[in-house]
C-alpha positions as CSV (number, residue, x, y, z in Angstrom):
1,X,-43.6,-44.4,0.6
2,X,-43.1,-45.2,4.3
3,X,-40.1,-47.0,4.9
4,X,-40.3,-47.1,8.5
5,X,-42.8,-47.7,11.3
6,X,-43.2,-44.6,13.8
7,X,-43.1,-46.1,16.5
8,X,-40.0,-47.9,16.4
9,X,-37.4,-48.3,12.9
10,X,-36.7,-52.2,14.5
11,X,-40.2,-53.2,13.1
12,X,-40.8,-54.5,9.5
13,X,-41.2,-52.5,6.3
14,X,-45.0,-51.0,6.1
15,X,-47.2,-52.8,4.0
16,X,-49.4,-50.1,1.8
17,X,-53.5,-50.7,2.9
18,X,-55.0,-48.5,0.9
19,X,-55.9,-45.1,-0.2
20,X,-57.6,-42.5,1.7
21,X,-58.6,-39.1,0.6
22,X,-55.4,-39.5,-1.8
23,X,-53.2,-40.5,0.9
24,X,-51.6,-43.8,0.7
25,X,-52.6,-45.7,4.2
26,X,-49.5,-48.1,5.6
27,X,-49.5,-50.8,8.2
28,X,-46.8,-51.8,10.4
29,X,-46.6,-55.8,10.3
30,X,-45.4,-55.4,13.9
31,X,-47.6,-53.4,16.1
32,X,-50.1,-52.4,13.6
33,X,-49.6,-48.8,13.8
34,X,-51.8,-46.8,11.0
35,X,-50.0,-44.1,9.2
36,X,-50.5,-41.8,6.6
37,X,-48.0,-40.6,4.0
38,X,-48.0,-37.6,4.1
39,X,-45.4,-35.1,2.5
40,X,-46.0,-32.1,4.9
41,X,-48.0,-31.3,8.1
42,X,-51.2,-29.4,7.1
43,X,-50.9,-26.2,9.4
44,X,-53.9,-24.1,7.7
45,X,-56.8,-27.2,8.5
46,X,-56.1,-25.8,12.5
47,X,-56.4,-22.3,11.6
48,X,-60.0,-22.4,9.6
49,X,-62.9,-21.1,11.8
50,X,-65.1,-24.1,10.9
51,X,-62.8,-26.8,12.8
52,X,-64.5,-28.6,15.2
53,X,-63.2,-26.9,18.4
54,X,-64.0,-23.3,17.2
55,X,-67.8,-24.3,15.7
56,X,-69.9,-23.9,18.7
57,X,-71.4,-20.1,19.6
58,X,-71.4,-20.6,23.6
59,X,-70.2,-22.1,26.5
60,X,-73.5,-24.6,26.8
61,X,-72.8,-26.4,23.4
62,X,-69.2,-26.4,24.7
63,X,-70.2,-27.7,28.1
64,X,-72.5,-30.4,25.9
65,X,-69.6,-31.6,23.8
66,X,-66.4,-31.5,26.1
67,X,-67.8,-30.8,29.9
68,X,-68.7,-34.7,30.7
69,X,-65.0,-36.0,29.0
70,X,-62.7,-33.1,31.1
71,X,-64.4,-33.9,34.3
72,X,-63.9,-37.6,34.3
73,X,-60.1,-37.0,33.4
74,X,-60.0,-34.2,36.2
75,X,-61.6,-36.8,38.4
76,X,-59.1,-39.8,37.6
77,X,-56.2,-37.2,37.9
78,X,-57.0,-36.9,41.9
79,X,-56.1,-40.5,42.4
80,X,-52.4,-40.0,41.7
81,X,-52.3,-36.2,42.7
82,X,-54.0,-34.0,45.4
83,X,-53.8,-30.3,43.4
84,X,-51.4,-31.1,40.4
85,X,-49.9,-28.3,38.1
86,X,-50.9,-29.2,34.6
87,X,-49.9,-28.4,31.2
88,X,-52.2,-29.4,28.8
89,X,-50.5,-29.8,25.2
90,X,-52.8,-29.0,21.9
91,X,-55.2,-27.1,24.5
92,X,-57.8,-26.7,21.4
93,X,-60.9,-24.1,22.6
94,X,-59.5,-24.0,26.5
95,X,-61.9,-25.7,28.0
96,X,-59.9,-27.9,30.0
97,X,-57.7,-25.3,31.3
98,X,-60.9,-23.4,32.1
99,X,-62.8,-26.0,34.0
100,X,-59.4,-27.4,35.4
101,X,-58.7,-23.6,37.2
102,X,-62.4,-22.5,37.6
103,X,-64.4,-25.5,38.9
104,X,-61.2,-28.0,40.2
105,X,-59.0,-24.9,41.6
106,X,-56.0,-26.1,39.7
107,X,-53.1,-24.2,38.6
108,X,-53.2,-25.4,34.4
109,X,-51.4,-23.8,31.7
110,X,-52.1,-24.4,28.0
111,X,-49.9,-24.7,24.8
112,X,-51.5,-24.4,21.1
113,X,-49.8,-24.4,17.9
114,X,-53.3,-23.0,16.4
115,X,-53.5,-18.5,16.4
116,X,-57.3,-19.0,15.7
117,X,-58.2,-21.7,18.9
118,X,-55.5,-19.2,20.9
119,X,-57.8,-16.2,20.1
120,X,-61.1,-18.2,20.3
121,X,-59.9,-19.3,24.1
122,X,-59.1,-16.3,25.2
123,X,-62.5,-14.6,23.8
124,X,-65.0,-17.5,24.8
125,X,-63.2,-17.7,28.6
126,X,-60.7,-15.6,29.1
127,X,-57.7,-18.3,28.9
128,X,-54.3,-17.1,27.5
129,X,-52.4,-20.3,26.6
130,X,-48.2,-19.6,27.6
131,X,-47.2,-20.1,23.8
132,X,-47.4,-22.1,20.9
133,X,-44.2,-25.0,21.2
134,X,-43.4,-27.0,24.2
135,X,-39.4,-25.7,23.4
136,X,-40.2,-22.7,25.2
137,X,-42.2,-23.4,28.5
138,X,-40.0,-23.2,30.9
139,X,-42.1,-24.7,33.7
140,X,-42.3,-28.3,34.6
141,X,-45.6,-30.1,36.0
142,X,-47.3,-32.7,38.2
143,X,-49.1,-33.6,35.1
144,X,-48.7,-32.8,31.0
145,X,-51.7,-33.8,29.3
146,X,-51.8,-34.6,25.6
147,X,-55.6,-35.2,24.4
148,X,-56.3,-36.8,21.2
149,X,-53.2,-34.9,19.8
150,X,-50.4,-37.5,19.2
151,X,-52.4,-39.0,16.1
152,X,-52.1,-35.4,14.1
153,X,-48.2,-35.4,14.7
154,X,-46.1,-36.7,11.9
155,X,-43.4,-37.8,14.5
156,X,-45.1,-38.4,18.0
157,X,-41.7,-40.4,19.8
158,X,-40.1,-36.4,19.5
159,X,-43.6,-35.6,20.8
160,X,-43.5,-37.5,23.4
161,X,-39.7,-37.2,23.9
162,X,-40.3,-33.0,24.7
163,X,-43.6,-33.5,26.8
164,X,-41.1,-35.9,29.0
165,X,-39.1,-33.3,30.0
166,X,-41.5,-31.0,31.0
167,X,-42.6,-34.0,33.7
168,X,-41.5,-33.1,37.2
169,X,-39.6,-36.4,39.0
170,X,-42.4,-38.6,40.0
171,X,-44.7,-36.7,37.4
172,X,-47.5,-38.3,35.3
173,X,-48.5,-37.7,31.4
174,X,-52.1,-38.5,30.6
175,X,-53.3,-38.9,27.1
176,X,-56.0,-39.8,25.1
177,X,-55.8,-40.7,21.2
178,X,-58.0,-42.7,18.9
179,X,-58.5,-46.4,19.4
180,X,-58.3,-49.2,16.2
181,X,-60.2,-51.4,18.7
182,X,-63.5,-49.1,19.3
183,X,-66.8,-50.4,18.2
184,X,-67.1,-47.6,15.3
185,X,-64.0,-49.9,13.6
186,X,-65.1,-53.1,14.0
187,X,-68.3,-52.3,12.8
188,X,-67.2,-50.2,9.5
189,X,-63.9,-52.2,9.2
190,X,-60.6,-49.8,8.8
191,X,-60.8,-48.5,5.5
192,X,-64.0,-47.0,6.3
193,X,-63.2,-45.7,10.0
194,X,-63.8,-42.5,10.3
195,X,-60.5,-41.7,12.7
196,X,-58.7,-42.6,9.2
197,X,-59.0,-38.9,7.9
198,X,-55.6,-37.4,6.5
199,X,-54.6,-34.9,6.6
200,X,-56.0,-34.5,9.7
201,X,-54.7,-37.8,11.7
202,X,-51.4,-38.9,10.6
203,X,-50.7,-41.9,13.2
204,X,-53.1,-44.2,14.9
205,X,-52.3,-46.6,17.9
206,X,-52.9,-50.3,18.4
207,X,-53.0,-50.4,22.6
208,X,-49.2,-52.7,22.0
209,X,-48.5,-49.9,19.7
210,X,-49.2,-47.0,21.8
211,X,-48.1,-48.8,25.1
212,X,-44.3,-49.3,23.2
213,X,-43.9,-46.0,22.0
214,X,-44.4,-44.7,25.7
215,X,-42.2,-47.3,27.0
216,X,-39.8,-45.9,24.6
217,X,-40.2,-42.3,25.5
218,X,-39.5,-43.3,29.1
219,X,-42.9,-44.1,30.5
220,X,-44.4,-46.5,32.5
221,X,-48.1,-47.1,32.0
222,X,-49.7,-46.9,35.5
223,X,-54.0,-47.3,34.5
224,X,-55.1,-47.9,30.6
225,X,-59.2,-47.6,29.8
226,X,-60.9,-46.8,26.9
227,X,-63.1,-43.7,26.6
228,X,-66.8,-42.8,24.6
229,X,-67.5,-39.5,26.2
230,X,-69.3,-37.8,23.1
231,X,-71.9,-40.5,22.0
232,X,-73.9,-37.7,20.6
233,X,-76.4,-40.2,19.5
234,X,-77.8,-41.1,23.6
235,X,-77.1,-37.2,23.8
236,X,-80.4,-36.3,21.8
237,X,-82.3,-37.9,24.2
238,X,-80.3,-38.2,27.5
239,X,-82.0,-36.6,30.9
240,X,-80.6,-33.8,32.6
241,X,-78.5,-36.0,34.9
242,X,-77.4,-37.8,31.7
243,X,-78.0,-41.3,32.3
244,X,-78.0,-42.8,29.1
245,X,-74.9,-41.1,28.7
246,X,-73.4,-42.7,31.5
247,X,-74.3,-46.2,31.1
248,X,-73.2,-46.2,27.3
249,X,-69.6,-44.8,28.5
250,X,-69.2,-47.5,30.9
251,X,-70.5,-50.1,28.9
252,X,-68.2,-49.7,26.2
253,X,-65.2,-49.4,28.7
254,X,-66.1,-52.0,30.1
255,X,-65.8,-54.1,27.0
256,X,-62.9,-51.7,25.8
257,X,-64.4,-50.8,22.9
258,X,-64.5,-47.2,23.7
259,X,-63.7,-44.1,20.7
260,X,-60.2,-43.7,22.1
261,X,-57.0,-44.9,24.6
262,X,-56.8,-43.2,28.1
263,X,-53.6,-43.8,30.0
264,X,-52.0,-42.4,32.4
265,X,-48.0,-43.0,32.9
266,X,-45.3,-42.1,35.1
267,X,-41.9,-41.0,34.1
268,X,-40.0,-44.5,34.4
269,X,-37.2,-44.0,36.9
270,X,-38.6,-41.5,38.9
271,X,-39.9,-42.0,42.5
272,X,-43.2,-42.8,42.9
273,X,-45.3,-39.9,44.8
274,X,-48.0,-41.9,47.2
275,X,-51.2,-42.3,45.5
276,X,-54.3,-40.2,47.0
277,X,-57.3,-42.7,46.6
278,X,-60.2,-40.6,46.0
279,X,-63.9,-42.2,45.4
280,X,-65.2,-40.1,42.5
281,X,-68.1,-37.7,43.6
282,X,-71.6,-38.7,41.8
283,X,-71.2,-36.0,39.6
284,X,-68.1,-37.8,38.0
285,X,-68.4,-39.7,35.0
């Protein structure tokens, strides 16, 4: 039983929902966080060579999958920074790091708790991640990123809490997680969202939800958009330029009914660095 909400212990008791895959599902009557009970974080699910980020044989399906999402964030970083240092946390297959040194000229670092996605990066493009836990980077950045990571942590404030102080003063921390508000969950209605999947997500964010446990952690949200980047349906048939593509990502951000929150925050209290306006190149998403 959940006793608690994770996002802040001043909320009401969690209501139980319902059962998924065995796992009872509880609501927060407050901010309508989404949690799992689980007894124990599932390590082995990151380590088995069918998870999602290890399945592909090449760099094109990669590129396919991931190569239009990392660009677009790359693209909004260069608003806040010129040539940001950036640790990404949870860095999966590498492919951010690798496009974000390769094609963008950036120096990025990686962190990821997974031996099997640590050995899959550094075979598929030669990336070696600096370690496996946050604790032991001794660095601090322009930018920490955190994609579609916080929902498969049992206690994302402490999360949060250690990719803070790894923000430089006037730093940023981008993120992207699953939305409740994204077409795929009105449409199916929550109990049969896909994103509510234990014991691989554990915690899922309302926007109020999401927006206070950042506020919590010391964050200020500076730009907040939702994201559809994989729409592998309008992939099938997209053109080379990927128009479809495109048009059905800025639709549904437009209406915010994209598959997951973006934000970008700074560090609250610290000095603001000036802003570098940048128009995105036609490339960009």
């Amino acid at each position: 039983m959940i006793e608690s909400c994770v996002v802040s212990s001043r909320h009401g008791s969690p209501a139980h929902a319902f059962i998924k895959s065995g796992v009872p599902i509880y609501l927060c009557p407050s901010c309508g966080c989404i949690m799992a009970d689980l007894k124990q974080f599932v390590h082995a699910q990151y380590e088995a060579g069918s998870y999602y980020t290890m399945s592909f044989a090449g760099r094109r399906e990669i590129e396919a999958q991931w190569g239009f999402r990392w660009r677009y964030i790359l693209h909004r970083l260069e608003r806040y920074s010129e040539r940001p240092r950036i640790l990404d946390v949870g860095a999966g297959n590498g492919y951010f790091v690798y496009l974000a040194r390769c094609e963008f000229g950036l120096h990025a670092d990686g962190i990821e708790i997974s031996k099997s996605e640590t050995a899959y990066a550094r075979e598929m493009f030669g990336i070696d991640f600096i370690g496996s836990e946050l604790q032991g980077v001794q660095e601090h950045y322009d930018v920490v990123g955190s994609f579609n990571v916080l929902e498969h942590v049992t206690d994302p404030a402490l999360l949060l809490a250690q990719m803070s102080e790894k923000v430089r003063p006037g730093g940023y921390l981008v993120l992207t997680t699953p939305s409740p508000a994204c077409i795929h969950r009105r449409v199916l209605g929550l109990q049969r969202w896909g994103m509510v999947c234990p014991p691989h997500h554990i915690n899922l964010f309302p926007r109020p939800a999401l927006e206070e446990i950042l506020s919590s952690a010391g964050f200020t949200v500076l730009e907040y958009a939702t994201l559809s980047t994989y729409i592998n349906f309008v992939r099938r048939i997209d053109t080379r330029r990927l128009l479809l593509r495109r048009a059905a990502f800025r639709l549904l951000k437009a209406a915010r009914l994209g598959a997951d929150h973006f934000v970008v925050c700074r560090k609250s209290g610290s000095a603001q660095p000036s802003a570098r306006r940048i128009a995105a190149p036609a490339t960009s998403a």
